[in-house]
Structure formats: structure tokens, C-alpha cells
Backbone as a chain_set.jsonl record, in Angstrom:
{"seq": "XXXXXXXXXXXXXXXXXXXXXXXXXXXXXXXXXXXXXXXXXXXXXXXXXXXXXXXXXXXXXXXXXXXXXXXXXXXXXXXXXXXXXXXXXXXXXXXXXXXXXXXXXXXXXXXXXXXXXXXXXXX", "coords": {"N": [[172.451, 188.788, 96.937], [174.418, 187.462, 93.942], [176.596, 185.588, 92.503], [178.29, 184.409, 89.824], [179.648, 182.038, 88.114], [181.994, 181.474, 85.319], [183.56, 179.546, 82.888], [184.893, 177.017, 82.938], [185.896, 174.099, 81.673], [186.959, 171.525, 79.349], [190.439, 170.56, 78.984], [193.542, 169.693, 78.097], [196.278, 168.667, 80.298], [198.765, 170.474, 81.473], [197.791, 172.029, 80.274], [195.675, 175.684, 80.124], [193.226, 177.622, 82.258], [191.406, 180.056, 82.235], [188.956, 181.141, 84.668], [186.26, 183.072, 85.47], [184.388, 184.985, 88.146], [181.103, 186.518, 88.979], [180.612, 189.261, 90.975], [177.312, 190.03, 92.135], [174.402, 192.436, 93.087], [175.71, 193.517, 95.754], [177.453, 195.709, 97.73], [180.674, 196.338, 97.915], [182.721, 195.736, 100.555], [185.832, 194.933, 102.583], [185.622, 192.515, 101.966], [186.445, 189.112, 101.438], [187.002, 186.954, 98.833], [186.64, 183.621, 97.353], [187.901, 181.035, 95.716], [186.639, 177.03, 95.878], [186.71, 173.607, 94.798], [185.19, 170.768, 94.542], [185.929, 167.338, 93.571], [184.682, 164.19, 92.234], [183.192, 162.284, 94.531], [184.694, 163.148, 96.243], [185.662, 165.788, 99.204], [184.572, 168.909, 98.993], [187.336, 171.453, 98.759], [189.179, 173.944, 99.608], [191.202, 176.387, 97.566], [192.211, 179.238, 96.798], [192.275, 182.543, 97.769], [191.188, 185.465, 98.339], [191.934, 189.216, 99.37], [189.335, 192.045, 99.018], [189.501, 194.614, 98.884], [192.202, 194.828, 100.063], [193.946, 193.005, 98.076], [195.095, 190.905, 99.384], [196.19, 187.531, 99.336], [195.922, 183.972, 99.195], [196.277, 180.383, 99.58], [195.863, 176.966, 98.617], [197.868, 174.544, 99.527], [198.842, 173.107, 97.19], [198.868, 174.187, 94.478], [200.419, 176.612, 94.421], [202.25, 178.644, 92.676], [200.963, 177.966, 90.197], [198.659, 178.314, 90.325], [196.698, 181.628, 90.23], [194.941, 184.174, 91.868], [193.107, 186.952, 91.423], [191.283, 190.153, 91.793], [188.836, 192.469, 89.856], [188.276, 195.739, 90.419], [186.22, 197.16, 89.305], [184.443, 196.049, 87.942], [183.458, 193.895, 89.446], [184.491, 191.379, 89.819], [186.13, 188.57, 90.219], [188.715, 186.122, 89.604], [190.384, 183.35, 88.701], [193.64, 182.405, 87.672], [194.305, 179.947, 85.895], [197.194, 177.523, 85.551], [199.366, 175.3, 84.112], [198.039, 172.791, 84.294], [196.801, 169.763, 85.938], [195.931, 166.567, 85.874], [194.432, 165.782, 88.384], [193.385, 167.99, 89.179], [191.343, 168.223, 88.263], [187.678, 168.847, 88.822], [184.668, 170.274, 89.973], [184.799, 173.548, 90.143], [184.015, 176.246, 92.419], [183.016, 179.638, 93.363], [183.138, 181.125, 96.107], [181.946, 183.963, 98.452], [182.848, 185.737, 101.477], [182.24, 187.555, 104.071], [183.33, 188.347, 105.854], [186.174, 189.144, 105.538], [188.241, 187.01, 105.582], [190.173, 185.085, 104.035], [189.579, 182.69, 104.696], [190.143, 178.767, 104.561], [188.624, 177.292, 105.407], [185.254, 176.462, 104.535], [182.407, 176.651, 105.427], [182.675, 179.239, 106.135], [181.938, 181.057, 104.205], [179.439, 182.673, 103.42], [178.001, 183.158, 100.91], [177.553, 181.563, 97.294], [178.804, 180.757, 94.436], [177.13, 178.947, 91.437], [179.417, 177.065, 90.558], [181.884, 175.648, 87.933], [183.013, 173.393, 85.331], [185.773, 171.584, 85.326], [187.614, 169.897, 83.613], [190.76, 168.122, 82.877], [192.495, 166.591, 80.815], [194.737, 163.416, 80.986]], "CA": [[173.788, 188.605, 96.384], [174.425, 186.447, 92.804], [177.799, 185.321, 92.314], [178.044, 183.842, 88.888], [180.96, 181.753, 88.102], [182.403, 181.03, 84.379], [185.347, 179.812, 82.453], [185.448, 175.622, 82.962], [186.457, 173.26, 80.289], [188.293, 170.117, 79.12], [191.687, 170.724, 79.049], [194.273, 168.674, 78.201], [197.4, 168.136, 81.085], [199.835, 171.585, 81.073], [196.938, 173.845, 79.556], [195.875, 176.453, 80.923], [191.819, 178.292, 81.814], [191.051, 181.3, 83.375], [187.934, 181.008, 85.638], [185.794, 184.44, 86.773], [183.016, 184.759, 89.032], [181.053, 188.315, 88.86], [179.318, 188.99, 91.756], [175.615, 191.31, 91.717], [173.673, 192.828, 94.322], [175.925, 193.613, 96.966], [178.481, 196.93, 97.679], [181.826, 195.679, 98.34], [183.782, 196.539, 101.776], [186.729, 194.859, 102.761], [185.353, 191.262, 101.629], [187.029, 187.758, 101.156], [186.856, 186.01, 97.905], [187.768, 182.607, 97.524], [187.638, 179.399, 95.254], [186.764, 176.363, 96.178], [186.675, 172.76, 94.223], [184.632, 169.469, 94.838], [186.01, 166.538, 92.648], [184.193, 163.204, 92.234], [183.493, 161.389, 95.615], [185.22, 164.199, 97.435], [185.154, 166.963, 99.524], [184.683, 170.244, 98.811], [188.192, 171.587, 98.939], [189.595, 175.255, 99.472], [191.76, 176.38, 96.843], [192.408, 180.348, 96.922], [190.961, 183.328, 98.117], [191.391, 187.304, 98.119], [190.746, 190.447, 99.713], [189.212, 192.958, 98.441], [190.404, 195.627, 99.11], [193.487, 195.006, 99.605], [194.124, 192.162, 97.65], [195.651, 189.785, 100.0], [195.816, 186.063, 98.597], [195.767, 182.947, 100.083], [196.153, 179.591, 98.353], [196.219, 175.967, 99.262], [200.005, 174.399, 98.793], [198.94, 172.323, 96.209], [198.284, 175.281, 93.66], [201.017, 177.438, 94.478], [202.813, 178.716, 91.125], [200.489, 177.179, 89.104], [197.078, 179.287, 90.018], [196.521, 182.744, 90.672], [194.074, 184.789, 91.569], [192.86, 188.056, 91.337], [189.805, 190.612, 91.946], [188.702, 193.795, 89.049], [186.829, 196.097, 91.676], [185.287, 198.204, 88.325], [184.203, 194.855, 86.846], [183.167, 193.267, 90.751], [185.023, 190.3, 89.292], [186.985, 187.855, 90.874], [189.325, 185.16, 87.965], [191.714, 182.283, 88.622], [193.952, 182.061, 86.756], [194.781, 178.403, 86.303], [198.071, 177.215, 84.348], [200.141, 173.619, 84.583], [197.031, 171.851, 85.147], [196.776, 168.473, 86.405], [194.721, 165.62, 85.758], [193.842, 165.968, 89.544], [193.074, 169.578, 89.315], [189.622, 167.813, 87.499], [186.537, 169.47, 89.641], [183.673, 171.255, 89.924], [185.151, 174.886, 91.037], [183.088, 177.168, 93.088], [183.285, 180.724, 93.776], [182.562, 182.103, 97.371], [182.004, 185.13, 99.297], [182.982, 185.812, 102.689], [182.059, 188.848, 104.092], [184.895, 189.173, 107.247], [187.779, 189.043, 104.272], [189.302, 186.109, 106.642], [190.988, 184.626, 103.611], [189.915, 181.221, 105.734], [190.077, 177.856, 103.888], [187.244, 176.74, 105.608], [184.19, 176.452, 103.366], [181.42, 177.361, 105.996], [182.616, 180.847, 106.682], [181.797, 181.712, 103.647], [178.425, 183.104, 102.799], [177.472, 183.143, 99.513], [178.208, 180.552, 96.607], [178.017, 180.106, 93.118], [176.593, 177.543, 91.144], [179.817, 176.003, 89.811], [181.915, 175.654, 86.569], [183.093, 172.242, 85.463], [187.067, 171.784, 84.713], [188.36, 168.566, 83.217], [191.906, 168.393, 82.71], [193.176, 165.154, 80.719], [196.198, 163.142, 81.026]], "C": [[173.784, 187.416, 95.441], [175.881, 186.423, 93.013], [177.919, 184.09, 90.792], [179.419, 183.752, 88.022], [181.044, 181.324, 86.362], [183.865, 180.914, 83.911], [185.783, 178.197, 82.386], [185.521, 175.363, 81.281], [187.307, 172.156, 80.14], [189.388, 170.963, 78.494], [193.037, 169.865, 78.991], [196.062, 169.503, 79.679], [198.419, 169.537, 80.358], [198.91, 172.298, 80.699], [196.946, 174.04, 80.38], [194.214, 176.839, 80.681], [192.317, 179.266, 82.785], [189.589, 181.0, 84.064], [187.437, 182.316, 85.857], [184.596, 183.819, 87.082], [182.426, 186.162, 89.347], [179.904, 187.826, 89.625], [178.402, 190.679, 91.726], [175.226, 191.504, 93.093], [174.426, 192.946, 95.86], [177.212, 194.809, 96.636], [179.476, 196.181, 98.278], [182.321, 196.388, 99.381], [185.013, 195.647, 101.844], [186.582, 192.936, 103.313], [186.189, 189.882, 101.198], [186.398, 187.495, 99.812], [187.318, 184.74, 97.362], [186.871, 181.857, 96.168], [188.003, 178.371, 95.633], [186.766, 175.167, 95.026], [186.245, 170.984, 94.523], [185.115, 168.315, 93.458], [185.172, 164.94, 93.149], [183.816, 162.825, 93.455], [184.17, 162.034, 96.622], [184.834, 165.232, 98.437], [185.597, 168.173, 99.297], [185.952, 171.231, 99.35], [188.446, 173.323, 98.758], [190.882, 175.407, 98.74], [192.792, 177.509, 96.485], [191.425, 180.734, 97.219], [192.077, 184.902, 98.158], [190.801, 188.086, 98.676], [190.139, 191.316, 98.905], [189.423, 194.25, 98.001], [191.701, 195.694, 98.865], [194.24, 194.207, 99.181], [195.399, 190.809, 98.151], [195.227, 188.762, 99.206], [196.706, 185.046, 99.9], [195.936, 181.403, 99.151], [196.422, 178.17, 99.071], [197.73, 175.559, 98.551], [199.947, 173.726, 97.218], [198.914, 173.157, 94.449], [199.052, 176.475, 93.018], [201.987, 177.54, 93.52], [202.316, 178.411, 90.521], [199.188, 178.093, 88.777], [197.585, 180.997, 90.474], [195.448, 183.696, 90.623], [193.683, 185.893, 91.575], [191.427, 188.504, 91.253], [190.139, 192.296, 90.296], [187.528, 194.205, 90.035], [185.493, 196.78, 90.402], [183.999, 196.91, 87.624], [183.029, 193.566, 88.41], [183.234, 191.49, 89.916], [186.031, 189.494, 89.712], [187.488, 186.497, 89.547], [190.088, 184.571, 89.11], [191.731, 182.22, 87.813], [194.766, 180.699, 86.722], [195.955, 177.588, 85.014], [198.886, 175.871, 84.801], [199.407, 173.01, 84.741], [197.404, 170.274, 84.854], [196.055, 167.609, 85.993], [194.061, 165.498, 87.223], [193.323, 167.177, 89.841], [191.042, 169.489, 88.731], [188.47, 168.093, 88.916], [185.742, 170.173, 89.362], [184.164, 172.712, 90.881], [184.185, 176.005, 91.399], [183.518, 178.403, 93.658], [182.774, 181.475, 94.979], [183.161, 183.418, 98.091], [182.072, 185.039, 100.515], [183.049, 187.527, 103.38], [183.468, 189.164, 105.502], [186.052, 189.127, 106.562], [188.765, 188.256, 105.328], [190.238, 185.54, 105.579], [190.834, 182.759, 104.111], [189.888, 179.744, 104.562], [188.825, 176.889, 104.369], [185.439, 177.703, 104.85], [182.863, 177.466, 104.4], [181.736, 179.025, 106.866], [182.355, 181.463, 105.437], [180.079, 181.689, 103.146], [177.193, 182.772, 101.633], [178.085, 182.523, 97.909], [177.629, 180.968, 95.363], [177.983, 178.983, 92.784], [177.669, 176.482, 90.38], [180.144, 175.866, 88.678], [182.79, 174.189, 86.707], [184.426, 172.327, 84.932], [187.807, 170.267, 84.839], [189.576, 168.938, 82.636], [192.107, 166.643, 82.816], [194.302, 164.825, 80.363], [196.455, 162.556, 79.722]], "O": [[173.27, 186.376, 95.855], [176.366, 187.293, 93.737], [177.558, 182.926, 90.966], [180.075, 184.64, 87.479], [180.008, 180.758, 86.013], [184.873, 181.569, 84.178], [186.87, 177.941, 81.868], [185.33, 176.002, 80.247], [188.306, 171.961, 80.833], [189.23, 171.862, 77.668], [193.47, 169.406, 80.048], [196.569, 170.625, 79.681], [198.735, 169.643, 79.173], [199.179, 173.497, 80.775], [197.506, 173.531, 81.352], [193.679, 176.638, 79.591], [193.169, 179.31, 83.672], [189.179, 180.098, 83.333], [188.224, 182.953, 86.557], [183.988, 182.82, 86.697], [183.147, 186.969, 89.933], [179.001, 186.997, 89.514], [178.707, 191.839, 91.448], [175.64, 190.864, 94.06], [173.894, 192.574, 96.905], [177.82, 194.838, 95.566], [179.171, 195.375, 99.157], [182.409, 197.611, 99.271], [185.386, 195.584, 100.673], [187.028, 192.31, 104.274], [186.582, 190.105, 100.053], [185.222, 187.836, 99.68], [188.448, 184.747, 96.874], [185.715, 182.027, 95.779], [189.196, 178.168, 95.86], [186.84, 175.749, 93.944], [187.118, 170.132, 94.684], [184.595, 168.533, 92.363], [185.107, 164.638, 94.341], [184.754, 163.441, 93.963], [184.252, 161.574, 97.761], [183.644, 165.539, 98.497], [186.775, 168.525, 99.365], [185.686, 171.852, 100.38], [187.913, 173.91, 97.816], [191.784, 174.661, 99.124], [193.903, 177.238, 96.03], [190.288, 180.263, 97.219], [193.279, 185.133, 98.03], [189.573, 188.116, 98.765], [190.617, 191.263, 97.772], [189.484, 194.738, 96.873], [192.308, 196.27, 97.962], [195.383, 194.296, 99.63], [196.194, 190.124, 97.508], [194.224, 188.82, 98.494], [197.502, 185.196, 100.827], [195.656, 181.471, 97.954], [197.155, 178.171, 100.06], [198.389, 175.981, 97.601], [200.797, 173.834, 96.334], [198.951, 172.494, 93.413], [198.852, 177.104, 91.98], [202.699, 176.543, 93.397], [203.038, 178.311, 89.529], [198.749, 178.488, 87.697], [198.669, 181.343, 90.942], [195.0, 184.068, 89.539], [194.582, 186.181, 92.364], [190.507, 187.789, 90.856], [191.185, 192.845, 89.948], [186.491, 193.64, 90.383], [184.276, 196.843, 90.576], [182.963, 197.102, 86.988], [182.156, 192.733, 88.17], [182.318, 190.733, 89.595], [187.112, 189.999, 89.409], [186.674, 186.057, 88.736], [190.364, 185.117, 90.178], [190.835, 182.062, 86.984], [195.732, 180.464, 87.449], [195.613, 177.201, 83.897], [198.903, 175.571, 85.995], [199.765, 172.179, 85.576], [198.034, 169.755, 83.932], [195.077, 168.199, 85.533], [192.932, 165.01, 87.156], [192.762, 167.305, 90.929], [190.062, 170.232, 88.79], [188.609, 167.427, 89.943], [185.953, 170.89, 88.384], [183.911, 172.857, 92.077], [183.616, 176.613, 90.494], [184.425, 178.32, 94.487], [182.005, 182.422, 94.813], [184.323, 183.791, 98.253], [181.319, 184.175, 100.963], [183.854, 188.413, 103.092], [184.212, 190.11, 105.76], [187.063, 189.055, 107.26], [189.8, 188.726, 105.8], [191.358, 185.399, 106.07], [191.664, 181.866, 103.939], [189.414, 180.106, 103.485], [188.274, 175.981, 103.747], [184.91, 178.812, 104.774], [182.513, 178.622, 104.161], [181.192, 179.623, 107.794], [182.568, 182.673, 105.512], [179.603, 180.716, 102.56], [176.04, 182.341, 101.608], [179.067, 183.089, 97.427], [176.491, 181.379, 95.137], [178.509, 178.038, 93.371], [177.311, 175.462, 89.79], [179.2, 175.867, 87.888], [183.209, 173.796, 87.796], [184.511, 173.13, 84.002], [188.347, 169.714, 85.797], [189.621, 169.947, 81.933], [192.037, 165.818, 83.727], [194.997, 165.512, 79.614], [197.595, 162.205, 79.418]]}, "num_chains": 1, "name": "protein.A"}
């Protein structure tokens, strides 16, 4: 399984990116997809996530109205879409798989990671 995340960028304060993450080598069932986000000196923070199937979402509070995310099953593509941004929203965002589609905000239930897109957002 690859999971291969794109879409970061400097951003000034109120823009807006989209984020995907297209994942390879694996048949989809009724899978979790989430993003996570490590900033500076931090920890690795849960952010959203999605089923697959049946596109449940999940989202930390801090996020809510501002991100959104979504799966294309034809495309095996998972996007945030990220708008109002913050100058705290600045991180390295990561795209994981979870194969029990828990939706969980905890990081170690999930599986399989990508390597990471970089999203600066200045004030």
C-alpha cells in the first residue's frame, strides 16, 4: 500500500489549498481515511477522517467549517479541502489509512502513512 499525499504551499492568512492523497496497491472495503498534521515542536495531531464507503466524516473542533474532506472512489483519492486558513493551521499534513473505517483521532490505529505535504499559512 502507497499513499501519496499532494497539494501543500505558502499561503497567505484566509487563502485557501486543497490537499489529495491517492492511495495504490490496495482494494478498498469499508476503510477509514484520515488527515493528520505535525507542526514545529509538536505532536502529530488528528485533523479529519472519512469512510469509505460510506463517507462518514469526522473532524477535530478546531477545523470545523473551515476544512472538508472528501474521498473519489474512481480516482482512490482522498482531498481536504482547506479554506480560512490560519497562521496556526502551518504543518506538515499527513494522509493515513485505517483499515477498521473507525474514523478514530488516534494516530496509531492507523496503518499506513504518507510521506507528508508542507502547508505554510502567513499572517
Amino acid at each position: 500500500v502507497q499513499l501519496q499525499a499532494c497539494g501543500g504551499g505558502l499561503v497567505q492568512a484566509g487563502g485557501s489549498l486543497t490537499l489529495s492523497c491517492v492511495a495504490s496497491g490496495i482494494i478498498f472495503g469499508n476503510y477509514g481515511m484520515g488527515w493528520f498534521r505535525q507542526a514545529p515542536g509538536k505532536e502529530r495531531e488528528f485533523v479529519a477522517a472519512i469512510t469509505w464507503t460510506y463517507g462518514n466524516t469526522h473532524y477535530r473542533e478546531s477545523v470545523l467549517g473551515r476544512f472538508t474532506i472528501s474521498r473519489d472512489s474512481a480516482k482512490s483519492t482522498v482531498s481536504l479541502q482547506m479554506n480560512m486558513l490560519k497562521p496556526e493551521d502551518t504543518a506538515v499534513y499527513y494522509c493515513a489509512l485505517d483499515k477498521g473505517g473507525t474514523l478514530s483521532r488516534h494516530r496509531y490505529l492507523y496503518e499506513y502513512w504518507g510521506q507528508g505535504t508542507l502547508v505554510t499559512v502567513s499572517s
